[in-house]
C-alpha positions as CSV (number, residue, x, y, z in Angstrom):
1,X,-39.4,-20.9,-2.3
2,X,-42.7,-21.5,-0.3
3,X,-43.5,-19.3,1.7
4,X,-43.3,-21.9,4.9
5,X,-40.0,-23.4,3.7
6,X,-37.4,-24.5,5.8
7,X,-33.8,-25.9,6.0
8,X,-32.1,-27.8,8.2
9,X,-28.5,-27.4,8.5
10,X,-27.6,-30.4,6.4
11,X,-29.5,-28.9,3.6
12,X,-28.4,-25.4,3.7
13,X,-24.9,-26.3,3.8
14,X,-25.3,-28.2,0.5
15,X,-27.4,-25.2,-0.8
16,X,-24.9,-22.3,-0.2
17,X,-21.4,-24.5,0.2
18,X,-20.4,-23.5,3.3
19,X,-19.9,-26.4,6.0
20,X,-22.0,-27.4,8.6
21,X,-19.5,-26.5,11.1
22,X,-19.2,-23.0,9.7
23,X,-22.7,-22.6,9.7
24,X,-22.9,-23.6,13.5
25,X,-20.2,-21.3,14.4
26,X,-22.2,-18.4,12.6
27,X,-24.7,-19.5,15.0
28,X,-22.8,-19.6,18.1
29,X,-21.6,-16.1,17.4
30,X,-24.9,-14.4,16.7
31,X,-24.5,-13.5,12.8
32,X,-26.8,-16.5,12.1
33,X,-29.3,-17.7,14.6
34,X,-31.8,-20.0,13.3
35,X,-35.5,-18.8,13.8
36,X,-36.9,-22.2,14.2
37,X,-36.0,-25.6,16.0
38,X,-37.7,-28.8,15.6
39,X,-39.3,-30.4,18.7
40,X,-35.7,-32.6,18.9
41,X,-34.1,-28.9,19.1
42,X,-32.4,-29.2,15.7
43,X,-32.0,-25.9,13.8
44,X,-34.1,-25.0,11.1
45,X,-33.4,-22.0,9.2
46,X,-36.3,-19.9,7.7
47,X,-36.1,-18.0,4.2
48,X,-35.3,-14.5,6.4
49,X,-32.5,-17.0,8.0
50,X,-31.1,-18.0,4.4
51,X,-31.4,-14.4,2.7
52,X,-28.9,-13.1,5.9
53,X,-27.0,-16.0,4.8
54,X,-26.3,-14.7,1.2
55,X,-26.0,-11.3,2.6
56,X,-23.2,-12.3,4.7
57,X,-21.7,-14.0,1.7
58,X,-22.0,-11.4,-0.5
59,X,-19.8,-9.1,2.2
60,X,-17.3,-11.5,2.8
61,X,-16.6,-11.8,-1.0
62,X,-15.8,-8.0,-0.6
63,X,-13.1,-9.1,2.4
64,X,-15.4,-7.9,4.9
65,X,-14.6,-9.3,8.3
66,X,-17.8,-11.5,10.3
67,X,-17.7,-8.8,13.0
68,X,-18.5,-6.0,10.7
69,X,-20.7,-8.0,8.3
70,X,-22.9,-8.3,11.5
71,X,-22.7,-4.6,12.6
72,X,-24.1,-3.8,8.8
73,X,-26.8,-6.5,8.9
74,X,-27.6,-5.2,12.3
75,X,-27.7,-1.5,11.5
76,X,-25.1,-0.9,14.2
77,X,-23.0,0.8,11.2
78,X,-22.9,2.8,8.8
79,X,-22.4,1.2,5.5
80,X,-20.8,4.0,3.9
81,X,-18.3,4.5,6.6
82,X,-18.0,0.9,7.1
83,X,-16.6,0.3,3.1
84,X,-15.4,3.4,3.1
85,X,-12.9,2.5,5.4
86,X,-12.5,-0.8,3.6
87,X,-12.0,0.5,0.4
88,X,-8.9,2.5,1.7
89,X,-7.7,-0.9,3.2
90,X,-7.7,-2.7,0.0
91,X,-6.3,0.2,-1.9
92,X,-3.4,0.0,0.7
93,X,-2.8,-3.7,-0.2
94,X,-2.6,-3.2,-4.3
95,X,-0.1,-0.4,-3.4
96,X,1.9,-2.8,-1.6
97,X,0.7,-5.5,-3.9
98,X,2.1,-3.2,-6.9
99,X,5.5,-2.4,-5.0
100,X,6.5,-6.1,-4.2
101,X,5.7,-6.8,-7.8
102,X,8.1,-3.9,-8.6
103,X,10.5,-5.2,-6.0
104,X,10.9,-8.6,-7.6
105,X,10.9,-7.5,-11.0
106,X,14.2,-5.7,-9.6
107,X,15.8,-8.0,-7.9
108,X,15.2,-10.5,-10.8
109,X,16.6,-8.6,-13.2
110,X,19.8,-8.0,-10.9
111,X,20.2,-11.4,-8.9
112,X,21.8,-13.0,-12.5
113,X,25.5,-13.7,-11.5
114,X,25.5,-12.5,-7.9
115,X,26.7,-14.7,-4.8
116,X,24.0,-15.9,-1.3
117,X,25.7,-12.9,0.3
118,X,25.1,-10.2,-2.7
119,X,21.5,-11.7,-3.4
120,X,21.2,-11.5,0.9
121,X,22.2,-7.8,1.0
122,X,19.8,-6.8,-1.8
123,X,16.8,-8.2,-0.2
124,X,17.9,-6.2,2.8
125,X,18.0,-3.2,0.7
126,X,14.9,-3.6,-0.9
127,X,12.9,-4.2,2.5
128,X,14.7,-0.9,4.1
129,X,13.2,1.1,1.2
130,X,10.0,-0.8,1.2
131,X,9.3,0.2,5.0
132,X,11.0,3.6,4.8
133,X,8.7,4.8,2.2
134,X,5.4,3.2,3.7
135,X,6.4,4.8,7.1
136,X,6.9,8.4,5.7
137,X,3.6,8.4,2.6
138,X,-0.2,7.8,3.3
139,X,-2.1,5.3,1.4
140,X,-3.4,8.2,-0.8
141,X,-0.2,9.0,-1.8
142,X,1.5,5.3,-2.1
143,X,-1.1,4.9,-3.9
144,X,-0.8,8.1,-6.2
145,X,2.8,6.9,-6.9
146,X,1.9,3.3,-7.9
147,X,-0.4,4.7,-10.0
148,X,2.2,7.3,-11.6
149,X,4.5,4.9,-12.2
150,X,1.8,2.2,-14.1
151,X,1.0,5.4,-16.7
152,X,4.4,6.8,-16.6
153,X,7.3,4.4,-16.0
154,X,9.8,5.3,-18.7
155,X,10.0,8.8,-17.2
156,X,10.3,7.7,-13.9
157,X,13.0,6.0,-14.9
158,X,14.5,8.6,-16.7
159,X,14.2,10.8,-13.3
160,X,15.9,8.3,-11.4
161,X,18.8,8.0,-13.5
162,X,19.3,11.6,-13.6
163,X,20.1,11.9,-9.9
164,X,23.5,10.1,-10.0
165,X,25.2,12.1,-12.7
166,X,23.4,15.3,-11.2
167,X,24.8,14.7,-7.3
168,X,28.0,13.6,-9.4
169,X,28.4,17.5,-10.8
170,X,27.6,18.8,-7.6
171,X,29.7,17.2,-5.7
172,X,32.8,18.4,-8.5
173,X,31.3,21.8,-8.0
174,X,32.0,21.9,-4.3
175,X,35.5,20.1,-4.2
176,X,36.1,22.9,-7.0
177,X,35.5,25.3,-5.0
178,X,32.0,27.3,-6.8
179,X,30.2,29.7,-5.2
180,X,26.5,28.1,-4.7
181,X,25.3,31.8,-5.3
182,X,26.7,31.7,-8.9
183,X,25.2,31.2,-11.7
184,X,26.9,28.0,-11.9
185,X,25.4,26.8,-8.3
186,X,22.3,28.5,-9.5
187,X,21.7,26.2,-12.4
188,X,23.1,23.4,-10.5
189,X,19.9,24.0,-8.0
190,X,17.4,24.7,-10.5
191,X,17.9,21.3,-12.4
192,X,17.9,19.6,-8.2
193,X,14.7,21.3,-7.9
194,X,13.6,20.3,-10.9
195,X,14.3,16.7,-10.8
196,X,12.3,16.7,-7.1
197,X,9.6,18.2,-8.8
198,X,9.0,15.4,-11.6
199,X,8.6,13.2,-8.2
200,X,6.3,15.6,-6.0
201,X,4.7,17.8,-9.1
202,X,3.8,20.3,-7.0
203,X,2.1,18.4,-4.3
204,X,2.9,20.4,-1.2
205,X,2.2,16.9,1.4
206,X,4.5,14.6,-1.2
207,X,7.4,17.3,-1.1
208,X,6.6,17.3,2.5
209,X,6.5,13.9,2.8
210,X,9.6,13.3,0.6
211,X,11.7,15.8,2.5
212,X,10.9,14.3,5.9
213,X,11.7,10.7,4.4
214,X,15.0,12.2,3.3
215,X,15.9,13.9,6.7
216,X,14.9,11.2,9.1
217,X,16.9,8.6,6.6
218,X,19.8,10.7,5.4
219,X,22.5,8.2,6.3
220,X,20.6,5.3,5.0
221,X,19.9,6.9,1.6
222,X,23.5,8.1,0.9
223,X,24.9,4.9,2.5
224,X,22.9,2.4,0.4
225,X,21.2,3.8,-2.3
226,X,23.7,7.0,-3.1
227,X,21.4,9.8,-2.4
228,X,23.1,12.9,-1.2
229,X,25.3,13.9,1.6
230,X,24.8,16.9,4.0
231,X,27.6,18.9,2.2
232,X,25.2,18.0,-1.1
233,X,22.4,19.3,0.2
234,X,23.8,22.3,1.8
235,X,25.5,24.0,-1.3
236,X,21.7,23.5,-3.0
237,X,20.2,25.1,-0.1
238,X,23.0,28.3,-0.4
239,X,22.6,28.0,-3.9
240,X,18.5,28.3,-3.8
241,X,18.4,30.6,-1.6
């Protein structure tokens, strides 16, 4: 490029791609202002105006917003902070990228043979899970989870099928009448405790997290996805205590 070079807006747009009119309505919102005009008052962008260009180009391929990609070129931000921030938003969305994935690959796999009104209710499930959990975990930790169950699915799975037959035999313990505080209760609360700890692995903010979920949403959880009723959870309590 000479040094004295200059574009009009014609010619940049069919240099960088972007349409006139977007080029214009950088303009008209400050993020581009042309340096020069010509003595008809057309715009004429300089090389400084053209390397702003490619550096607002170069932060909205990262899915920064016009607004901040302004801020940054303005030094009214910090750039660390700035994609800091950003980075935790785009973590967020393959989280919930990961978990819709997850969310159709289990509803495929069990919409085969089911009527509008079964397929209808399971959506509902699945959505009532989907915003429990992102109401009651952080980013951080949706994320640790997705990540958990990419590297270790088959135990996962494993841990989840364990819960039925588990609140199965305690629920036969209380309608037969065992002491939580024996050794029968005891063992019965060890393998609870155990099973919780294959989810939180010793995580005090995901037990913390998990327990809240499961207070806040006891009903729901028993109701729809067989988790455990207050009688459940009360012999484990006696029984761990």
């Amino acid at each position: 490029m000479g040094q004295d070079r200059t574009w009009k807006v014609g010619e940049l747009s069919r240099v960088t791609g972007l349409t006139v009119r977007t080029l214009h309505h950088w303009g008209d919102v400050g993020l581009i202002v042309p340096t020069a005009r010509t003595s008809a008052g057309h715009r004429l962008y300089t090389e400084s105006d053209v390397e702003r260009v490619y550096q607002v180009l170069a932060l909205r391929r990262l899915g920064v917003d016009l607004a901040t990609a302004g801020a940054l070129l303005n030094g009214s931000a910090e750039v660390g902070e700035v994609l800091t921030r950003h980075l935790a938003a785009v973590e967020a969305q393959i989280v919930a990228l990961r978990r819709l994935r997850d969310g159709l690959e289990a509803t495929l796999a069990t919409a085969s043979g089911r009527s509008s009104d079964d397929f209808l209710d399971l959506i509902r499930k699945v959505i009532i899970v989907d915003e429990t959990v992102q109401k009651h975990f952080s980013p951080e930790q949706l994320t640790a989870l997705a990540e958990r169950k990419e590297t270790d699915g088959e135990r996962i799975t494993a841990v989840e099928a364990a819960w039925p037959d588990l609140i199965g035999r305690v629920q036969h313990a209380i309608d037969a009448g065992v002491d939580p505080t024996s050794e029968d209760g005891r063992a019965l609360a060890r393998e609870w405790h155990g099973l919780l700890h294959e989810f939180h692995q010793g995580d005090a903010q995901m037990r913390e997290s998990l327990y809240t979920m499961q207070q806040d949403n006891a009903e729901t959880i028993r109701r729809d996805h067989g988790g455990p009723s207050p009688e459940q959870i009360e012999f484990i309590t006696r029984a761990s205590a």
